[in-house]
SELUMKE-450868 format. One record per residue: x, y, z of N, C-alpha, C in turn. Coordinates in pm, whole numbers, plus 50000, padded with zeros to 5 digits. Layout:
XYZXYZXYZ;...
END
This chain:
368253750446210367643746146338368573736246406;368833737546573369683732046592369263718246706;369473710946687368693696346795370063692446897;370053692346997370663693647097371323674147105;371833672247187372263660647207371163651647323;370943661347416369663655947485368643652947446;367833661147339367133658047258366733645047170;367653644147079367853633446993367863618147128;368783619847180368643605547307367243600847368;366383615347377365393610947469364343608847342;364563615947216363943608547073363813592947038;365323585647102365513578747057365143564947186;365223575347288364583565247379363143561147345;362333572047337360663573547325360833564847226;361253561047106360553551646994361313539147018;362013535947101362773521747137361853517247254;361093526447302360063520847406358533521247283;358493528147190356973527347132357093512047075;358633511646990358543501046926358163485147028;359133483747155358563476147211357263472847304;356483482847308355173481647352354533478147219;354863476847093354123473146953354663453746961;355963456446980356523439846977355743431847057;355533437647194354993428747274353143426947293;352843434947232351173438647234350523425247194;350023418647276349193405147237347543406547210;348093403947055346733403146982345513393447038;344083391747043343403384847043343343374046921;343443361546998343443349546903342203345446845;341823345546732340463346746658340313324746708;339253319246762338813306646792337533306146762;337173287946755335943285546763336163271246861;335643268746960335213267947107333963258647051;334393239347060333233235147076333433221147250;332063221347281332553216347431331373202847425;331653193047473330763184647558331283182547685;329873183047770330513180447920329273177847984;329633173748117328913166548225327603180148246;327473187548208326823195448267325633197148138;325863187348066324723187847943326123194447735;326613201347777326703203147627326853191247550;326993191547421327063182247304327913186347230;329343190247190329523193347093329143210547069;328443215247197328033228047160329243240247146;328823249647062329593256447019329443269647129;330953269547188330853281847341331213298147261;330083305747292330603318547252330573329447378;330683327247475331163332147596332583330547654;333653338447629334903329547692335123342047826;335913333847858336623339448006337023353747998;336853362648076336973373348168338753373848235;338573360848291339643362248400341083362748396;341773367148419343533370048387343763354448455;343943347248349344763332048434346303330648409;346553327748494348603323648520348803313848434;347523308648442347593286448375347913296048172;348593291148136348583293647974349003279647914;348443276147817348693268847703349313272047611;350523267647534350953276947449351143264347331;350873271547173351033260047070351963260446980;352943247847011354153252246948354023244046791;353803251846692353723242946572354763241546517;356093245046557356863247846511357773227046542;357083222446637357283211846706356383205146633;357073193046530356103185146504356773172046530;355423160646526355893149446570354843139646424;353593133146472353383119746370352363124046289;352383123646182351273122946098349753112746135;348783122046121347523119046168346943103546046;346473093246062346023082545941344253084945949;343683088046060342383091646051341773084646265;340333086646274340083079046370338663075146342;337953068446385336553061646385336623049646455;335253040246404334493030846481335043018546386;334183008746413334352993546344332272990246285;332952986846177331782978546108331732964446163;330482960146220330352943746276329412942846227;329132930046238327682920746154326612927046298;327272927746426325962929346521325382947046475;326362955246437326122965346395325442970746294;325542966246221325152962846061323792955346063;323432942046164322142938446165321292948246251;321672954846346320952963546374320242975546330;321232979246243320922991846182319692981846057;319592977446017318442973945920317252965245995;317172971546129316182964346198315222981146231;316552988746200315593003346216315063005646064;313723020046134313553025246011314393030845882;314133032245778315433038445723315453052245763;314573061645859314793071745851316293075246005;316173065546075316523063346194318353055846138;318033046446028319473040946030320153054445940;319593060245873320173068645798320693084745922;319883082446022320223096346083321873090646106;322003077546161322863073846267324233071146161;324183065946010325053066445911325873080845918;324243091245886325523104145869325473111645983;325403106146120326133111346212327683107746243;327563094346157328863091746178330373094446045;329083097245927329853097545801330353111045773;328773118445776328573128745715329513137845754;329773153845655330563162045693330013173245824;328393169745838327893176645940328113166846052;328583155246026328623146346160330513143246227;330113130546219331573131446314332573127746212;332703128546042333453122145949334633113445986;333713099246022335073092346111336043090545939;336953086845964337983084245840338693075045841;339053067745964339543053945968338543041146047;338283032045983337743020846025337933006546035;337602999346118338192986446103336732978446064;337082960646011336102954646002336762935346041;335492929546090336272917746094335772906045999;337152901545953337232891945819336672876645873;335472873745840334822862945897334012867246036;333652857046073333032856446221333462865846348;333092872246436333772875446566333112876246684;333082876646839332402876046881330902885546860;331282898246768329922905146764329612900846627;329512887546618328612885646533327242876046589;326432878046456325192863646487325492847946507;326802842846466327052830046499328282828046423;328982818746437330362813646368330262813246228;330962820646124331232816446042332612815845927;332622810745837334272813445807333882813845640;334692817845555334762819845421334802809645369;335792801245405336132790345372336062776945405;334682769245438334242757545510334492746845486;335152750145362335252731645321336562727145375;336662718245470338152710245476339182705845347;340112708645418340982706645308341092715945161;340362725745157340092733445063341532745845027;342532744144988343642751945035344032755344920;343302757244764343182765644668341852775544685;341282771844791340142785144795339232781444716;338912771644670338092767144542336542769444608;336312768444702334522771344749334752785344840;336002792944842335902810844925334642815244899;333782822244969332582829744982332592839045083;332122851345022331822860045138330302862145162;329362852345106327872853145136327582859245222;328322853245374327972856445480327432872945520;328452878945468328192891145480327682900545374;326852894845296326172901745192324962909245279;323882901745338322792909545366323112919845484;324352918845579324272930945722325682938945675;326722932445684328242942745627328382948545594;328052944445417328152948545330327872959745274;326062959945247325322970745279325782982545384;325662981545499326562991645597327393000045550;328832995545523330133001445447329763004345334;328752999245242329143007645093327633020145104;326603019245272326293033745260327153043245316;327743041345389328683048445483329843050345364;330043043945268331173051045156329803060045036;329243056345072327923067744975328123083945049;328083082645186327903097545260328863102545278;330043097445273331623096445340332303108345210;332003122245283332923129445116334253124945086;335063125145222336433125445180336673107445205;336013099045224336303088045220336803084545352;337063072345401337423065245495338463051445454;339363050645549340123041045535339123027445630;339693014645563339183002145678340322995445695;340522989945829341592980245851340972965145863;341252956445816340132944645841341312929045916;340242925345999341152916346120340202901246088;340852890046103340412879646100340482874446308;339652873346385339732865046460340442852246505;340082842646375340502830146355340652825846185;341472817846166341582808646043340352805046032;339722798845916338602784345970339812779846013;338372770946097338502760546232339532749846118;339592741646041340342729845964341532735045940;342232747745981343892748645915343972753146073;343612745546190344482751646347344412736746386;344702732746482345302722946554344252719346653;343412731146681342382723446719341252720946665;340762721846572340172723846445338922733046527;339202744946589337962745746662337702764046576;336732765746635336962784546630337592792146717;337122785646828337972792546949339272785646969;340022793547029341812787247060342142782046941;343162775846989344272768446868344852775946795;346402770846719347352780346678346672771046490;347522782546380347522779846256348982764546259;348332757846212349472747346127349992751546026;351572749746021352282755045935352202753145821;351732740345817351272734445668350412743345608;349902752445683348172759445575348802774045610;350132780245620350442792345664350312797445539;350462788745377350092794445262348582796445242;348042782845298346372786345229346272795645280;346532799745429345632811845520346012829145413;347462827745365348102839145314346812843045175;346302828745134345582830544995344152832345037;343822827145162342712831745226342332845745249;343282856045320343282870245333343282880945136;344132869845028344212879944922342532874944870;342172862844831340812863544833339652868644878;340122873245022338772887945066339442901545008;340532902444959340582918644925340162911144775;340012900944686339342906644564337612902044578;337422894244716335852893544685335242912444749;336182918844836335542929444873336002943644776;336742938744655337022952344545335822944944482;335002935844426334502936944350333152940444448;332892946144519331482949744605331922962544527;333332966944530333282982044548334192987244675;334602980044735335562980444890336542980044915;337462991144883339172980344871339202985645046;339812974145070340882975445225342022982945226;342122991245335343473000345350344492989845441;344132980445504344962976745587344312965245646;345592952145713344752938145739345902937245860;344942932945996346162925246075346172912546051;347092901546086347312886546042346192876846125;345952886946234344652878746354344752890546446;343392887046515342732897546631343702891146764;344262897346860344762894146972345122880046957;346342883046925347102865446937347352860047035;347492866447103347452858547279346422855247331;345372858147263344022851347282343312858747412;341732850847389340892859247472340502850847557;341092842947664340872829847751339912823847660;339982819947557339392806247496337542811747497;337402820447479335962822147462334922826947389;335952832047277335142835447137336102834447033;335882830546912337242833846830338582836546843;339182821546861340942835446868341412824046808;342702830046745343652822846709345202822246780;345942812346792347052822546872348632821546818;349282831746769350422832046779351242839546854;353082834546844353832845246946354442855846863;354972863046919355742875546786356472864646688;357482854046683358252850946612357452839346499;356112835146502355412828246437354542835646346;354102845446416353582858246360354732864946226;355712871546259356672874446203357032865646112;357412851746149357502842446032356312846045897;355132841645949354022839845839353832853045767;353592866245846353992877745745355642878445619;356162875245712357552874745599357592868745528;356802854145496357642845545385356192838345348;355272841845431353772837545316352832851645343;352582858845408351462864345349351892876145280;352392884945290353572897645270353672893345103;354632883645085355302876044947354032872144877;352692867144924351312862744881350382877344828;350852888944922349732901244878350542907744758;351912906544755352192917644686352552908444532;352412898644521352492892244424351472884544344;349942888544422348642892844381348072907944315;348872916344334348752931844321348322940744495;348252930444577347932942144693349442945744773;350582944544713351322951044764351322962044855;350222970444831350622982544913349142986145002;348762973244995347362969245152348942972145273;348202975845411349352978045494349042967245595;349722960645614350132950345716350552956345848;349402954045964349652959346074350032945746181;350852944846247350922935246360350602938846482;350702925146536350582923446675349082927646667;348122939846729346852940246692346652932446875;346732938647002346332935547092347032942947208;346172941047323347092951347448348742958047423;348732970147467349972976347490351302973047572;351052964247664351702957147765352882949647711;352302945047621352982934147587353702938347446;353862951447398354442958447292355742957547233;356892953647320358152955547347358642942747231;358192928747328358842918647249358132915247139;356772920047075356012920246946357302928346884;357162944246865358012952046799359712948046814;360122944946882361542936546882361662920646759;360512915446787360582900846685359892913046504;358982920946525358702922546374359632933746321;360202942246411361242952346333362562945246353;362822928546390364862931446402365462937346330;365072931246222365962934446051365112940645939;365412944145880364692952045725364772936245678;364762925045672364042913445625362312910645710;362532910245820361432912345911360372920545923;361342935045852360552947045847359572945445762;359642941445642359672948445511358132947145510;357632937345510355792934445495354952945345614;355702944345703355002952445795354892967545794;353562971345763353272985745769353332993945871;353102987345974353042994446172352502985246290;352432990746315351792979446486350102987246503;349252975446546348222977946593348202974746743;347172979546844347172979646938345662980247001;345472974047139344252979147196344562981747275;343122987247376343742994147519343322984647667;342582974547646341882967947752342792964847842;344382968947797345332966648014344832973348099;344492981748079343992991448172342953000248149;341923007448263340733012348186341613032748225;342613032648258342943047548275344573049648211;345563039048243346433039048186346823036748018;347323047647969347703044347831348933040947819;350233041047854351533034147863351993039347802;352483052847833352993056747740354783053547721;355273047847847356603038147807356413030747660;355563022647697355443013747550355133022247421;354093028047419354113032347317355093042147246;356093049147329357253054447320358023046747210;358413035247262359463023447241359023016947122;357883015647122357233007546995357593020846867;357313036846904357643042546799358953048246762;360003044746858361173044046854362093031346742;360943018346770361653009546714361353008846575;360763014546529359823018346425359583031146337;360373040746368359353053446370359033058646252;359513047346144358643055646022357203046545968;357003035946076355833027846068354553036346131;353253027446085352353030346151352143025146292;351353033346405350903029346525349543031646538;349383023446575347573025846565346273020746662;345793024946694344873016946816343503015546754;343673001646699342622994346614340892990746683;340992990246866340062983746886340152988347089;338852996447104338933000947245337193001547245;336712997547387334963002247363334853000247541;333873002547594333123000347666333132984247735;333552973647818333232964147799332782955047912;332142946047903331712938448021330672949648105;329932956948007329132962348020327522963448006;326502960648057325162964347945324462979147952;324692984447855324992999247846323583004547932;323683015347949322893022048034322133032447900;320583029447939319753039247806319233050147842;319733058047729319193074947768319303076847960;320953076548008321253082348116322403085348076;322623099348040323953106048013324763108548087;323943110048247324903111348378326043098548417;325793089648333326183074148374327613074048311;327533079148208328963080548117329523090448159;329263098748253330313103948283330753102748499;330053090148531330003090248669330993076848678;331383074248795332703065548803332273054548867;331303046548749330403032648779330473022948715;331393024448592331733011748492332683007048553;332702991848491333752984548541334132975948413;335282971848411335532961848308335762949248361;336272940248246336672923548240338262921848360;338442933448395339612932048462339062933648631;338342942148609337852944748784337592933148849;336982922148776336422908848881337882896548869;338442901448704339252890048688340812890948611;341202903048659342582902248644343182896948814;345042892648758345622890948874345652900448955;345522895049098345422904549193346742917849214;347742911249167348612921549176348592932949015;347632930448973347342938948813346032943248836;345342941848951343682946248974343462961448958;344742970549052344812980849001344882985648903;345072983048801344762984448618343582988248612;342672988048690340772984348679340162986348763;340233002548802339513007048887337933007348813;336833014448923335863017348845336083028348761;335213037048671335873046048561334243051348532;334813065548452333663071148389334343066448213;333583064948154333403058648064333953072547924;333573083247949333953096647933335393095847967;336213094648062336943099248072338073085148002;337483071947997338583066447958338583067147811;337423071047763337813074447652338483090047584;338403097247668339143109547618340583110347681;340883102947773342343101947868343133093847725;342463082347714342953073647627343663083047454;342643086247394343103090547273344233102347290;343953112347396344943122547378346103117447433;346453106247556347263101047578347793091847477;347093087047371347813081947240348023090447131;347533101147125348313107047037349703117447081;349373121547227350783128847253352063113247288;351963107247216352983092447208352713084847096;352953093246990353203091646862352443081946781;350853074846889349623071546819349243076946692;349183075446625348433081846480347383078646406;346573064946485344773066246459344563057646524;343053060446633342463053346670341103052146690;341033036046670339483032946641338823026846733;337623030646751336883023846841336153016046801;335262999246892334882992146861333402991046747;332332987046839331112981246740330533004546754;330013005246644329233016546630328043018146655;326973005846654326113001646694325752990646790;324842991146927324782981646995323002983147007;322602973247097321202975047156321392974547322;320142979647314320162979047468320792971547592;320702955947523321482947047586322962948147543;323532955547456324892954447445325452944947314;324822940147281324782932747133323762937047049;323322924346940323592913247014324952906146960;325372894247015326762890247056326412876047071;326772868646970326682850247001327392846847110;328212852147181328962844347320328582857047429;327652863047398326702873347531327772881847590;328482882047529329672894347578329402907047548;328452911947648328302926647655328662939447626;328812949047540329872956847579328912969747508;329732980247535329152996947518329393001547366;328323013147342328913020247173328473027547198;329023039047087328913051247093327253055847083;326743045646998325073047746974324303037646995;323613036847083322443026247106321143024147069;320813014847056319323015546915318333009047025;317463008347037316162998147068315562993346930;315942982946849314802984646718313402977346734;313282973946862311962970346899310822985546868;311142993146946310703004246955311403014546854;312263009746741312983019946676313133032746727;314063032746878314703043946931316033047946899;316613056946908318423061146885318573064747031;319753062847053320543069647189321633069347140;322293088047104323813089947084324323091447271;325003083747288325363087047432326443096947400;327633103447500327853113747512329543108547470;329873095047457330563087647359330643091747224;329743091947197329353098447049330363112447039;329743121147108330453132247128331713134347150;332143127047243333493127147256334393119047143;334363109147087334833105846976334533117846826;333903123446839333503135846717334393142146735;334833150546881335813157446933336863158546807;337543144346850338893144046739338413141646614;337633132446570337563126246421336953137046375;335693148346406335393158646346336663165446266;337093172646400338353180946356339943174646319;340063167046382341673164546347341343151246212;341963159946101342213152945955343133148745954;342943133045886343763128245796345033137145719;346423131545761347683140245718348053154645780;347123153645893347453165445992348383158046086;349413173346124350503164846208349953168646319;350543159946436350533163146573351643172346607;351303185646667352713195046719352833198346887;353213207346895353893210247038352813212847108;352803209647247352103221747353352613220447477;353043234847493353283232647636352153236547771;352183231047846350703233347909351013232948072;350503242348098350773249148271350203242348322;348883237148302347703231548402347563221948416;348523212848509348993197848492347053191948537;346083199048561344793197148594344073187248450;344663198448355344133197548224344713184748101;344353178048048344953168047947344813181647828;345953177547750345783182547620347033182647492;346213179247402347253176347231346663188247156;347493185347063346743195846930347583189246811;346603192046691347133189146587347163196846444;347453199046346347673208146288347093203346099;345883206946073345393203345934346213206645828;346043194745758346443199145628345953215345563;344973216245595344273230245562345263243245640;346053236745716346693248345799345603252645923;344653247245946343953250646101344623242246189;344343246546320345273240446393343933235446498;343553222646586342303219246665343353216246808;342553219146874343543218447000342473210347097;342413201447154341903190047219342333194947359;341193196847491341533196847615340713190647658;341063180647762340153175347876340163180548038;338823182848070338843187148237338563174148298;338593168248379338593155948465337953158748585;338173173348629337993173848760336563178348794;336023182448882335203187348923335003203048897;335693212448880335483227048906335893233748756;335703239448698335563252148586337123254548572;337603254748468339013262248480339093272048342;339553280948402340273296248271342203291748304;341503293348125343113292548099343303299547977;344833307947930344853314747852345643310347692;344963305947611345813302847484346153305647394;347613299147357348693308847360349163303847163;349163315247078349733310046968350603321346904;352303317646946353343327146905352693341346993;352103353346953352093367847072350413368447070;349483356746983348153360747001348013354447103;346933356447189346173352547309344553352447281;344053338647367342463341947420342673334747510;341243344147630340993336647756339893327447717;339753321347788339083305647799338583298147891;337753292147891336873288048022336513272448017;336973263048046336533246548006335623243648140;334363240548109333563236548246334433224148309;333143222148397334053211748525333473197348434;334463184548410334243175148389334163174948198;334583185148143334203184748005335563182647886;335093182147802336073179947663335983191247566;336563195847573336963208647449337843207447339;336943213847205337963212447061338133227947039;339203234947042339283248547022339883248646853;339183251846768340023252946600340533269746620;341673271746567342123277546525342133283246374;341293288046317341393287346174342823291846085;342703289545994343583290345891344003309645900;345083312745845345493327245859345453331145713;344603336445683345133343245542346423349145545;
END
């Protein structure tokens, strides 16, 4: 039989075209689609997706990785902690494993504060006695009946566990200069007691049962205009006392490998913190990473700074220890409120006029979902938000400083209100685990915010925010699979990707 030369060519054409209509054939991307948004969802799970051929594509490059995930969650406070045992237990227990549980939002990183802070019931310090600089009367009484309790149920429900970072406000008042609680810097003379002060709460809180993952040296060293707890140092005083007393004090107690976070306050001011604690690998060495909050601004995350801070650093931790709601008295059971552009913060009435713009009004929704994905696509790697519990009034709070949480209680009336806060913090801490990296995305729809990160399990959660007003389809994209997709107007979307056999 004889096959011609024309033959064989146009043979060979036909399967050089079958093969590439097989190369290019885009599979449907198997997802699960969970949304909260202005229009009522919760977290609900979307099984309707888009119809529409969109231009806009998302595409996920895992192949692009950048920081390892440390976890995200809330903060344990005494105002939090007394609240919750003012409810029923059936009511404090819903609100534990909404926040613990594996059906809830499994936060995994947490902070707590070491002594007194403004959300507590009143001033107190471990260490009261003057002159006491062997620790000989240390007590953590204080926080036996509200703290305590709290964190070791929340480590009862907690499967995979949770990290805590724990922050002191202030020294006691007798080792600062002004012997006060509020203001005043540490005297150098007690830069040892204070070092033996911090290893004495990691062994009064292992023997509860509690070890600490991590301690900053003080809450915002530049202080909070003198009006609740602060202590104040500059990067190079700071830096001193980690290097040559507290650092040399933990690890020669056995907590060597507690992580020492600095600085621990606005982003603004990032540059000359991380310049004084990374100069040298002498400087370095105690320090585990930089902590941070977000109160410069209620929309800007900086991502200059935070760039630079993980540049100067980049095999440290970065972390955003402390962000909430503030100068607020939260609004009850109105879900429309958190997401309408009516909050205001401590900056709107009283930053400098040429920094007022920092502090527009804001939906409360959006600065918190702008915020986290804008810290993690800039090499953020956990962040926590403030008190977990508030009341109606916003505390309570010994210096009446108001501010928002994710869940609001009445325990007069033993009511719950998860506001839509709640939800949006679940977003990430649900899905994005501990030791998951952050990877690529490239993203068409400059409309849309969005990160993704990639589980240890090998699922991949992909985080989008809508901001705007109107519905958008967009098509996402992983290597030749595809799905269409639909994010309502004003909402937050977690798309998982599951694992590939």
């Amino acid at each position: 039989m004889k096959i011609s030369i024309r033959s064989i060519l146009a043979l060979l054409v036909i399967t050089a075209m079958s093969c590439t209509s097989i190369k290019n054939e885009k599979k449907s991307l198997e997802v699960e689609v969970y949304e909260t948004s202005e229009n009522g969802n919760k977290l609900t799970r979307i099984v309707e997706f888009s119809k529409v051929d969109s231009s806009a594509v998302i595409k996920i490059l895992p192949e692009q990785k950048f920081q390892t995930i440390t976890g995200f969650g809330g903060s344990f406070t005494e105002s939090s902690a007394y609240l919750l045992n003012k409810l029923s237990k059936k009511n404090r227990d819903t609100i534990l494993q909404a926040y613990f549980a594996d059906d809830g939002a499994r936060y995994s990183l947490t902070r707590t504060h070491i002594a007194s802070c403004d959300f507590s019931l009143n001033n107190y310090t471990y260490a009261p006695v003057e002159g006491d600089v062997e620790m000989k009367h240390f007590s953590i009484d204080e926080d036996r009946d509200d703290l305590i309790p709290m964190i070791k149920e929340a480590q009862a429900i907690s499967k995979d566990g949770f990290k805590i970072i724990s922050s002191p406000w202030t020294s006691p008042p007798w080792m600062k200069d002004n012997k006060k609680y509020v203001g005043g810097k540490l005297l150098p003379k007690y830069y040892d007691a204070f070092a033996l002060y911090f290893s004495k709460y990691l062994d009064a809180y292992k023997a509860e049962g509690i070890d600490i993952w991590g301690l900053t040296p003080v809450n915002e060293p530049h202080g909070n205009g003198n009006n609740w707890e602060s202590m104040h140092f500059n990067p190079q005083e700071e830096t001193d006392f980690v290097q040559n007393h507290l650092g040399p004090k933990l690890e020669a107690d056995g907590y060597g490998k507690v992580n020492i976070l600095g600085y621990d306050q606005n982003r603004h001011g990032l540059k000359e913190w991380v310049d004084a604690m990374f100069k040298d690998e002498a400087s370095s060495k105690y320090f585990a990473g930089t902590a941070i909050h977000w109160y410069e601004s209620t929309y800007d995350y900086f991502p200059e700074e935070l760039q630079y801070a993980h540049n100067k650093a980049p095999n440290k931790y970065l972390i955003e220890t402390e962000g909430c709601i503030d100068s607020e008295i939260p609004k009850w059971n109105d879900d429309k409120w958190y997401w309408s552009k009516e909050a205001t913060d401590w900056g709107f009435d009283w930053r400098e006029d040429e920094k007022k713009y920092l502090h527009p009004k804001y939906a409360p929704v959006n600065r918190y979902a702008r915020d986290i994905i804008g810290c993690l696509n800039n090499w953020v790697d956990g962040w926590v938000d403030w008190n977990m519990v508030l009341d109606r009034q916003g505390g309570p709070n010994w210096f009446k400083n108001w501010c928002g949480a994710p869940v609001i209680v009445d325990p007069v009336k033993d009511e719950v209100y998860f506001t839509p806060l709640y939800y949006t913090m679940a977003h990430f801490s649900k899905y994005i685990r501990p030791g998951a990296e952050v990877i690529g995305v490239e993203n068409a729809d400059k409309a849309l915010m969005v990160t993704a990160a990639k589980n240890p399990d090998g699922s991949i959660a992909v985080v989008i925010f809508n901001e705007g007003k109107s519905s958008i389809d967009f098509t996402l994209m992983l290597g030749e699979d595809t799905v269409k997709v639909k994010i309502h107007q004003h909402a937050i979307q977690t798309i998982i990707i599951p694992t590939k056999n």
